[in-house]
N, C-alpha and C positions, 0 to 999 in steps of 0.2 A: 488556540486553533484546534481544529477536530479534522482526522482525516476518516473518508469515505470510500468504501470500494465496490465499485459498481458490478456484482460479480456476475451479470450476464455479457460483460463486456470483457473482462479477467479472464485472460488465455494462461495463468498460472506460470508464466515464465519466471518468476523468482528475481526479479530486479528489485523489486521495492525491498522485499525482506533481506536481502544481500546489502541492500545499502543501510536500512535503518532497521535491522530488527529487533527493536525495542517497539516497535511500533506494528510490523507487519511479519504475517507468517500463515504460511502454504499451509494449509488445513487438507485432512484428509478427503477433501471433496478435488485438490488439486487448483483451487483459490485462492488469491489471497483474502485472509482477513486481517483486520483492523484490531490487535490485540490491547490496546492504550486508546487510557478514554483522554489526554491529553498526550498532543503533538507540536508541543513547542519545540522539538529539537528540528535542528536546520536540514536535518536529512528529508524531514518530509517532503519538505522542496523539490530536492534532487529527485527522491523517489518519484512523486507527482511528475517533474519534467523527464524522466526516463522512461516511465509506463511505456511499454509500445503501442497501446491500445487507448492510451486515455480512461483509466479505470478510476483514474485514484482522483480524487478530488477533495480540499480543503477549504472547512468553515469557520 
């Protein structure tokens, strides 16, 4: 699985990376990005259903 972050919609609040960062991390633009080119850990999950915005999306 592959996570996506749709950063015109990423308000940069830092819940994905607080949960999985292994995966996600606030970049100097104040987005998240997608630092892993695989996302088999179960955090993505959580990450994905905690976005406030619906940013994050998994393929």
């Amino acid at each position: 699985m592959k996570a996506f972050v749709d950063e015109d919609t990423c308000i940069g609040c830092g819940v994905c990376e607080s949960l999985c960062p292994d995966v996600f991390k606030l970049g100097e633009d104040g987005k998240a990005h997608v630092i892993a080119n695989d996302c088999s850990a179960g955090c993505c999950e959580d990450a994905k259903d905690s976005c406030p915005t619906g940013a994050i999306s998994l393929k």
